[in-house]
C-alpha positions as CSV (number, residue, x, y, z in Angstrom):
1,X,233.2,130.5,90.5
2,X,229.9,131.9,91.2
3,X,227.4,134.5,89.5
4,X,225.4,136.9,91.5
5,X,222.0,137.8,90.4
6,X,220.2,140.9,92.1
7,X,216.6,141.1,93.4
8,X,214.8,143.5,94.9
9,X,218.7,145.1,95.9
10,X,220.1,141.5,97.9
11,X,222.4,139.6,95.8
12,X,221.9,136.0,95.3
13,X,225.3,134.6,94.8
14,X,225.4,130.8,93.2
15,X,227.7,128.7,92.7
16,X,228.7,127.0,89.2
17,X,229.4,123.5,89.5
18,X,231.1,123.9,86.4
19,X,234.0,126.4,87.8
20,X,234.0,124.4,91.1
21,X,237.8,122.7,91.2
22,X,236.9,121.4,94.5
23,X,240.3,121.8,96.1
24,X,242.3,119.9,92.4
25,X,244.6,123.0,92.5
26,X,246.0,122.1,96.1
27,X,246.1,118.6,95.4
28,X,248.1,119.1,92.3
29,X,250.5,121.5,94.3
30,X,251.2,119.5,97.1
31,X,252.2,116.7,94.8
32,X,254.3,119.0,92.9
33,X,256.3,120.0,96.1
34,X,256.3,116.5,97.3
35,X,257.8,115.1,94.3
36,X,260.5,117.6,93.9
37,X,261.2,117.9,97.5
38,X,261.8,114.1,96.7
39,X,264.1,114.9,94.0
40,X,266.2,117.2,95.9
41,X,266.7,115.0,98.9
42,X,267.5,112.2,97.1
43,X,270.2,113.8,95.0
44,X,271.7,115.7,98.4
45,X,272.1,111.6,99.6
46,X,273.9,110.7,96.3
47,X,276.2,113.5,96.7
48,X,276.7,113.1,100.2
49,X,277.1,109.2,100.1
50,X,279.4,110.0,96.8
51,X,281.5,112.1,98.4
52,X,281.9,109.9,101.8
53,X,282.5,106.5,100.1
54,X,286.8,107.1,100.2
55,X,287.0,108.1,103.3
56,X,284.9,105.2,104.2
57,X,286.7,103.0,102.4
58,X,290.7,104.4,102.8
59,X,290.0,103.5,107.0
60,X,288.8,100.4,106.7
């Protein structure tokens, strides 16, 4: 994050590069919601295909 220091009543904000996650956060969510978005839509095809195969099959 930062630290602000005062000087003659005007803060001087600076930045830690320690705190700094330099956007990891987002990253990390994004894949999160990517991979179980993923997940989801790839059981919802099972299920669907699962559940269409005899009628697929009966009218051939």
């Amino acid at each position: 994050m930062s630290s602000t220091e005062t000087t003659n009543d005007k803060p001087i904000v600076t930045n830690s590069p320690a705190n700094d996650d330099s956007g990891a956060t987002k990253d990390l969510s994004a894949t999160s919601v990517t991979l179980c978005l993923s997940a989801l839509l790839s059981s919802l095809d099972l299920t669907i295909v699962t559940t269409a195969v005899p009628a697929i099959v009966t009218s051939f």
